[in-house]
Each structure stands twice: as C-alpha cells, then as structure tokens.
C-alpha positions as CSV (number, residue, x, y, z in Angstrom):
1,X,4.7,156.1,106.2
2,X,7.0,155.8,103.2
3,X,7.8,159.4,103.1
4,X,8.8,159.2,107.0
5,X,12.3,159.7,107.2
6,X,14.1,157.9,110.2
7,X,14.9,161.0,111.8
8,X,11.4,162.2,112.4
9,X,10.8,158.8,114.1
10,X,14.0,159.5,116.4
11,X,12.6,163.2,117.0
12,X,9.1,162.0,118.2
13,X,10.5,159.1,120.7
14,X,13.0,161.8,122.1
15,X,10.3,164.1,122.6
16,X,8.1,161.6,124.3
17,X,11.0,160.8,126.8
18,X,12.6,164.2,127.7
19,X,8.7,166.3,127.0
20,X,11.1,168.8,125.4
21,X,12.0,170.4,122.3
22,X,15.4,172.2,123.8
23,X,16.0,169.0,125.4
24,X,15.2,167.3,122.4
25,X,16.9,169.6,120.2
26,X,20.4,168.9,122.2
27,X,20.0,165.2,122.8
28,X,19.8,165.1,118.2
29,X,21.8,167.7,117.8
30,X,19.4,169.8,115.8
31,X,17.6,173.5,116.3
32,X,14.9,173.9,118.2
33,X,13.3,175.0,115.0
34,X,14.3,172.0,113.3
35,X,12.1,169.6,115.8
36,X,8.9,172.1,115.7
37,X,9.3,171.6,111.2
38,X,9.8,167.7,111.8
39,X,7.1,167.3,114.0
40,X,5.0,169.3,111.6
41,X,6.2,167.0,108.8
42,X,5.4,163.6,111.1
43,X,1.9,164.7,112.2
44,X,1.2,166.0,108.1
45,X,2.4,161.9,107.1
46,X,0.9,160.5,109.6
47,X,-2.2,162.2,109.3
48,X,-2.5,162.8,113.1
49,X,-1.1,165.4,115.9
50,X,0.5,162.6,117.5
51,X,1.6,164.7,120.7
52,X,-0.4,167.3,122.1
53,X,0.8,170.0,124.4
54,X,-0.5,170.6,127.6
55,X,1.7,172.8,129.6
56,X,4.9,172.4,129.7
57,X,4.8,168.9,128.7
58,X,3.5,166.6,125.8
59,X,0.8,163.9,126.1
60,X,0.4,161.5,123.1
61,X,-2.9,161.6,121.3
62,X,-4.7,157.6,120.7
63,X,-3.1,156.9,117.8
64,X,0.1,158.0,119.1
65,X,-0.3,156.0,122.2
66,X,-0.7,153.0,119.9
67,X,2.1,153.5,117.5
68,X,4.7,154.5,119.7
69,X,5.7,151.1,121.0
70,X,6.1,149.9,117.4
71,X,8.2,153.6,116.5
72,X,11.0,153.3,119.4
73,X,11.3,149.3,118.6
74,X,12.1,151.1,114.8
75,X,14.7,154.0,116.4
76,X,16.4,151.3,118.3
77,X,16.7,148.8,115.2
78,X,18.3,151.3,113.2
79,X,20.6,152.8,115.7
80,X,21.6,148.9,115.8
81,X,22.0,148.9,112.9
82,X,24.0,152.2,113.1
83,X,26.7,150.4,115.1
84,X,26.8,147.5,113.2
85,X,25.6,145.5,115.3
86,X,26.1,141.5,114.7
87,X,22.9,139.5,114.3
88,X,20.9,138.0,117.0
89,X,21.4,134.3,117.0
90,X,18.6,132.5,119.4
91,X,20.7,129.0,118.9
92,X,23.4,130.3,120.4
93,X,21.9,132.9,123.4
94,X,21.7,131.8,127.0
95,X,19.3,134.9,127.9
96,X,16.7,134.4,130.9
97,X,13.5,136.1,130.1
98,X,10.4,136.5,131.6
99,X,7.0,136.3,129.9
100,X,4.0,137.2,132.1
101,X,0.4,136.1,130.2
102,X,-3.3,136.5,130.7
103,X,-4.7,133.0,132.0
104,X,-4.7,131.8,128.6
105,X,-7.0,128.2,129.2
106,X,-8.3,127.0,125.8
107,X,-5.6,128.8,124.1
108,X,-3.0,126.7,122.8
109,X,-1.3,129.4,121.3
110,X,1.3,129.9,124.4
111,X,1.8,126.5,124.4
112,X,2.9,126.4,121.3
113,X,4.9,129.7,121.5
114,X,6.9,128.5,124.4
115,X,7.6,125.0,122.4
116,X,8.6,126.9,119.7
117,X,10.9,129.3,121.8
118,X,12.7,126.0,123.6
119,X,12.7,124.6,119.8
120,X,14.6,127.5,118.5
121,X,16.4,128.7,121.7
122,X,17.2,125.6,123.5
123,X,19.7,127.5,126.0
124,X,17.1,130.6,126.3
125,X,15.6,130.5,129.8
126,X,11.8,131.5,129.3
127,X,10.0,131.6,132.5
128,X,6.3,132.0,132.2
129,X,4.1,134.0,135.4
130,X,0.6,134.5,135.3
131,X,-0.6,138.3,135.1
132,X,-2.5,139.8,138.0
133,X,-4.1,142.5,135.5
134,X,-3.3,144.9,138.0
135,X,-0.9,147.8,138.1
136,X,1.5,144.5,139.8
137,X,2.2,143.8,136.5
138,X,3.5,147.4,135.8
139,X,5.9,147.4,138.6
140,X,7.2,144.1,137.4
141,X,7.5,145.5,134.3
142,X,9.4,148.6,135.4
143,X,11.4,147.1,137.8
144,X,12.4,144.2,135.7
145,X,11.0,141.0,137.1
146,X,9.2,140.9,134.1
147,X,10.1,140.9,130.5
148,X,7.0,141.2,128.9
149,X,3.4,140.8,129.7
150,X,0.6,140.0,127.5
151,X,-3.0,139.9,128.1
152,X,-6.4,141.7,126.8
153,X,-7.5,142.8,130.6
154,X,-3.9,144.8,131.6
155,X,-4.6,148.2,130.8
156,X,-2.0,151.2,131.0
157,X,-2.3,153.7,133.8
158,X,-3.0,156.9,132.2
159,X,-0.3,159.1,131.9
160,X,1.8,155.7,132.1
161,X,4.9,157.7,131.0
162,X,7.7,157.4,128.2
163,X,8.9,154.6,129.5
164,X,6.4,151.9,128.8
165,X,5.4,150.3,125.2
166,X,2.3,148.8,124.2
167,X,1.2,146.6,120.8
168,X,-2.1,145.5,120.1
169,X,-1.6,142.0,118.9
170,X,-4.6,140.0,119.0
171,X,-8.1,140.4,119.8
172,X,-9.7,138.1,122.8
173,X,-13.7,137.5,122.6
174,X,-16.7,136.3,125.1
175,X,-19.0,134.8,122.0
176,X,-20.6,131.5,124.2
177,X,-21.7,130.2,127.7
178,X,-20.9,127.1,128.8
179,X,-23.7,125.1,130.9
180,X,-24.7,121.3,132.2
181,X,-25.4,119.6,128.9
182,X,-29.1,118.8,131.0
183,X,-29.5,121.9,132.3
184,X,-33.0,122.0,133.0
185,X,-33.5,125.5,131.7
186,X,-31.4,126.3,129.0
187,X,-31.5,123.9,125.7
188,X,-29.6,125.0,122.5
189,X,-30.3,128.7,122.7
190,X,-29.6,131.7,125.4
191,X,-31.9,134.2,125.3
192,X,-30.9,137.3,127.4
193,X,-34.0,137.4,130.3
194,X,-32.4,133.7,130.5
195,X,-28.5,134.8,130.7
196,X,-29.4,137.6,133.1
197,X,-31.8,135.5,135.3
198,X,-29.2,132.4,136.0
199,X,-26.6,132.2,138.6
200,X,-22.7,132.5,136.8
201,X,-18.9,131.6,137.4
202,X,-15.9,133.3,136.6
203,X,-12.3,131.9,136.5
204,X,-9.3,134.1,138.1
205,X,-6.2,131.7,138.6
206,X,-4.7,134.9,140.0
207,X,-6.7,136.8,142.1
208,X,-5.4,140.1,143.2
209,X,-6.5,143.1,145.1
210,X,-7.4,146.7,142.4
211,X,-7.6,144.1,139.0
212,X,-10.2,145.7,136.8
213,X,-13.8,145.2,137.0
214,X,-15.2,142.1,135.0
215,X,-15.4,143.3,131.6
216,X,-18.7,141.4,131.0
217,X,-20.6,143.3,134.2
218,X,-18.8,146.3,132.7
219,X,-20.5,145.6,129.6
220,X,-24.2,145.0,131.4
221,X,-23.7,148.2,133.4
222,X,-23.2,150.6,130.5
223,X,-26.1,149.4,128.8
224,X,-28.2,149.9,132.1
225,X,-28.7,146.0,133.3
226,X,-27.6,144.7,136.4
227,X,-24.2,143.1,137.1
228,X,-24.6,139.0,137.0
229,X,-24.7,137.2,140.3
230,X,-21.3,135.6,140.1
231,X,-19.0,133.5,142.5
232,X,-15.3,133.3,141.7
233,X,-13.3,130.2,140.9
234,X,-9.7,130.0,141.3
235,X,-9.3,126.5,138.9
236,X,-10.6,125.5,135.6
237,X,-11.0,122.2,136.4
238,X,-13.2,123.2,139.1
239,X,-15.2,124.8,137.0
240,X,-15.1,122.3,134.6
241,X,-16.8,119.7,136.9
242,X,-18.7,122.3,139.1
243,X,-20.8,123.1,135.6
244,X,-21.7,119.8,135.2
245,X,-23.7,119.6,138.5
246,X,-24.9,122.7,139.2
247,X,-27.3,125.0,136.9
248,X,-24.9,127.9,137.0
249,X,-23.5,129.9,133.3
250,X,-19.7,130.1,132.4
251,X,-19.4,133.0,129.4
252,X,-16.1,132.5,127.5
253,X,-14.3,132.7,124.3
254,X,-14.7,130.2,121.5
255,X,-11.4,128.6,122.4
256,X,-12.2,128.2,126.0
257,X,-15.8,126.7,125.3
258,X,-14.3,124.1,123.2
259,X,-11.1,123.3,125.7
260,X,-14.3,122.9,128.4
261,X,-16.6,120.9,126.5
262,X,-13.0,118.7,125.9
263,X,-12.7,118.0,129.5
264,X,-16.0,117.6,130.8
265,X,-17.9,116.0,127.8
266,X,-21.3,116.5,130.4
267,X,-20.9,120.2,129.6
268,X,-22.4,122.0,126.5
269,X,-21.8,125.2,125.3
270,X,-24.0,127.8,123.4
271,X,-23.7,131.1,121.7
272,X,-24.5,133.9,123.9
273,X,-27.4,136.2,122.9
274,X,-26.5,138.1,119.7
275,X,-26.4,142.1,119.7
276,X,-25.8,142.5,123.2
277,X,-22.4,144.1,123.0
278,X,-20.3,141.1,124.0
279,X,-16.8,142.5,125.4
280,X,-14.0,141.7,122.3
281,X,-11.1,143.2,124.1
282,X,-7.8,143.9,122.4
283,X,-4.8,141.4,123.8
284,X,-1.8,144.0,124.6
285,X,1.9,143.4,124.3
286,X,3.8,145.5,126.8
287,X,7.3,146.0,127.6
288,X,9.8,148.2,129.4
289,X,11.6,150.3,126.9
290,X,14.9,149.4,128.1
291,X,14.2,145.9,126.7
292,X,14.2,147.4,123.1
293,X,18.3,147.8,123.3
294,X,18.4,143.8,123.8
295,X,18.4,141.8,120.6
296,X,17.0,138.7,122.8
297,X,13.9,141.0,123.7
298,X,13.3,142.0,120.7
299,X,13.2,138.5,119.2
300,X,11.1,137.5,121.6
301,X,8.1,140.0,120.9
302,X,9.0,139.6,117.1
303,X,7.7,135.5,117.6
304,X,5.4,136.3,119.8
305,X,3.9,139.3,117.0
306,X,4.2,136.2,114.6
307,X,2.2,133.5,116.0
308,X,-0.6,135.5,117.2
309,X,-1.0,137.1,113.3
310,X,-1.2,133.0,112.4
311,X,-3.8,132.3,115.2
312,X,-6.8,132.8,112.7
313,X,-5.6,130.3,110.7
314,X,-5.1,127.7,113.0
315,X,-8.3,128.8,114.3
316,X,-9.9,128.5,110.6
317,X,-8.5,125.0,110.4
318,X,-9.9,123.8,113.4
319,X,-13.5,125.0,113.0
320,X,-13.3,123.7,109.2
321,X,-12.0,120.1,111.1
322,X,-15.2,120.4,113.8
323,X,-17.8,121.3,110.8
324,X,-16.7,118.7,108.6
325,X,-16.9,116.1,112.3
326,X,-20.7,117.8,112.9
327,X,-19.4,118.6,116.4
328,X,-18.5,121.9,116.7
329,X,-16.9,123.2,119.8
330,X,-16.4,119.3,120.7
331,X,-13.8,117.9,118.0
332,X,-11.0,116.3,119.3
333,X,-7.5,118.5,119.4
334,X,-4.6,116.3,120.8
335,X,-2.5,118.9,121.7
336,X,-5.3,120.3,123.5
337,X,-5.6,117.4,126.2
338,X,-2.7,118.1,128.7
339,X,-3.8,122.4,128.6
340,X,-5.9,121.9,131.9
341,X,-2.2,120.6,133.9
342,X,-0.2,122.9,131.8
343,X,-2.1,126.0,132.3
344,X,-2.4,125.2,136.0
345,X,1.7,125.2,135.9
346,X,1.7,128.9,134.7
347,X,-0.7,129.9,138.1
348,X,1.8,128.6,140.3
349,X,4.1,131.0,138.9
C-alpha cells in the first residue's frame, strides 16, 4: 500500500457508504470521472477489485470485506488529524464502553485486557457482556448497547451493510478433548471411531435462540460423518466436575484444556485425532462505524489489536514453563486460578 494515496482510501469508504459514484463524487468534491480513475488506481495497488458492481449498487469482494474495517479506522484518523485534533489521553477520560466477548474460559487474555484497561484508564467505565453469537449481538452493536464485540463464532450477516466493521485479530482452535483421567475407554490417545462413538458436552454460558450451528458438528457434517451426540451445559464448573464422573468427551482449545485440567485435577486431556479438519476459526473484532469518530473507541480496539498480537508469546512461555515441569496442559498458572468465578461474572452480564 505505499503508493496508496489517502484519498483513494476516502474514495473507497465513501463508495461503500453512499453505493454511489455521483453521490460519492459530491460528498469529495471530485468528478465522477475522477472516482471511476481512483478506484482503478486502488484495485491496480491493491491487487484486487475490491468492490464489485451489481446493479445499481456495490458489494465488496473478500478481501475488501476484510480490509475495510481497518481502511475507514485510517480515513477517520486522518480526517482527525485534519482538524487537529488533541491527543487521546485514557488517564484523564471518564468514557463508558461496552465490550461484548466470546465466552473466553481458559483465556486469560480478557482478563488481563480489562486489568490493563482499569490500569491505564482508571476513570474509563468498561463493562464486559457475554456474546450470544447471534444476530443479538448485531442489533447491540447498531443500536449502541454495545461498543464492540469480539468472538471467533459471530459471523456478519451477508450483505451486513456499510455500516459495520470487522478485524480478524486472532485465531481460536479445537486441538484436544478433555475426559475422566480413568476413563475406562480412552487412555492417552483418541482415535476417531473412539471420538465419534462416545457421548460429548458442550459449554454455552449464553444460550440463545438462531446462534450458529456447532462448528465441530459443522465440521463432521461436511466431511460426511454424523453430528456427535451432545448435551449442553450452561457452567464450566459443571462441566468441570460432570467429566470427572461420567465417561462423556469435552473438545476444546489448548487454553481451555489446561484451565480444566487446573480445576478438576481428576480430568485429563488429549489431543484430538490429527487430520480430521479440526475447526480453527478466526476471532473477529467488530464495531459500529460511528465508534471510529471517538478517540476513546479507537483506543480501545487499538489495546485490544495489541494484546491479542502478544498472545503467542505468552502462550510460548507457558508451554516452554509446562515442558520444562513434564506436565503439560497441567502446570500451575496463578493468575489462572480465580478464571472459573471471573468468567462466570461476564455470563451474568
């Protein structure tokens, strides 16, 4: 992008919101002509269409639907910077926000965040809710009852509109199944006639009607196996102790096999069959794009952004702390202890 002028960038977003060019054109104060050469310049840098016509409007191609988020937080940042704006100081701001997150258990990262946040922003109001995956969470977000919402199981309605932004931050993976540490069937391997014949759980600390189908069921279905026989759990501690007497299979991320194998030391976990096409979803960031005029928002998502770019790190230095222990998924991680209370406290919201 480092032939991209600013203006381009402006040109695109504008398009996107009005679906255009006359419209665009007046709102820039440019020629019509000028926004068909600019685009033509964009998609030649860029090295994709970006927008593609369809009638009488303009629907954004994949890349474009990824990128687009990221380009109006740019437009906005320099028409800031346009007016001079003073610097955003998070010492001094008394802003209420509202994060909404996927039930993050195992993941100490939004504990940490919101630490951080309080750290940085003592007179900040951060609320935290817990995201239905549903399209709840994009009527919070357009009506403004939420901020922000991350998770890796929200997915944009198609056509969602200009109005909405989206940022792939992270990446969330099922890699192990946690099961009775005497299970009287499974030892320290899974293989997948075992995974499909046992009984399962699944966690869902916010149940809510039209969420998306299980992403691991998903995942047996397209390869043409049957969906798991699976009862729902509404607590992690439940599950927790309910896996310790009962033969049933909890599939989870890394992270989450090591938070459960913290708090029920009778549970044991193991790495799910390899080359089955385990679901490694991509954790979005999505916000209203009226946020993007707020310097408070837009620190916000820039900390956020931060911390979960440093996640594989602190994830590297804990597995390198569990291998050198000879326990891995069961070495000790203080701040780790209170997660099952803390996460149960971002349910209730």
């Amino acid at each position: 992008m480092k032939n991209t002028d600013i203006r381009q960038l402006a040109m695109l977003c504008t398009l996107v919101e009005c679906q255009s060019p006359a419209e665009t054109a007046r709102r820039l104060d440019i020629t019509p002509s000028a926004v068909s050469q600019s685009l033509t310049r964009l998609r030649d840098i860029m090295g994709d269409p970006m927008v593609i016509r369809e009638g009488n409007s303009y629907r954004l191609t994949p890349f474009g639907e990824q990128a687009i988020g990221n380009l109006k937080e740019i437009v906005t940042l320099w028409q800031t910077l346009d007016q001079k704006e003073p610097p955003f100081a998070p010492g001094d701001s008394d802003a209420h926000l509202v994060l909404a997150c996927h039930d993050a258990f195992g993941e100490g990262i939004m504990l940490d965040f919101y630490r951080t946040v309080l750290d940085e922003a003592s007179f900040i109001s951060l609320d935290l809710h817990t995201c239905a995956n549903t399209q709840q969470d994009i009527a919070a977000l357009r009506d403004g009852s939420v901020d922000l919402a991350v998770s890796p199981f929200l997915e944009l309605p198609q056509r969602a509109g200009s109005d909405l932004c989206s940022e792939t931050i992270a990446s969330f993976e099922i890699t192990h199944c946690c099961v009775s540490a005497s299970h009287p069937r499974i030892r320290r391997s899974l293989s997948m006639a075992q995974y499909l014949a046992e009984s399962h759980f699944r966690v869902d600390v916010a149940p809510a009607g039209g969420a998306a189908a299980d992403p691991i069921d998903a995942a047996l279905l397209a390869r043409g196996l049957a969906a798991r026989n699976c009862s729902t759990l509404n607590s992690w501690q439940l599950c927790a102790d309910l896996l310790e007497r009962t033969g049933r299979l909890m599939s989870v991320s890394q992270a989450q096999a090591r938070a459960l194998t913290r708090a029920n030391p009778r549970i044991k976990a193991v790495l799910l069959p390899p080359g089955q096409g385990w679901p490694c979803l991509p954790v979005q960031m999505i916000w209203h794009e009226r946020t993007n005029r707020s310097a408070a928002h837009r620190w916000l998502r820039s900390r956020l952004r931060e911390f979960y770019l440093a996640e594989p790190a602190r994830e590297q230095d804990v597995a390198a702390n569990e291998s050198a222990q000879r326990a891995p998924l069961a070495a000790p991680r203080p701040r780790v202890r209170s997660h099952l209370s803390k996460i149960a406290l971002v349910a209730s919201r």
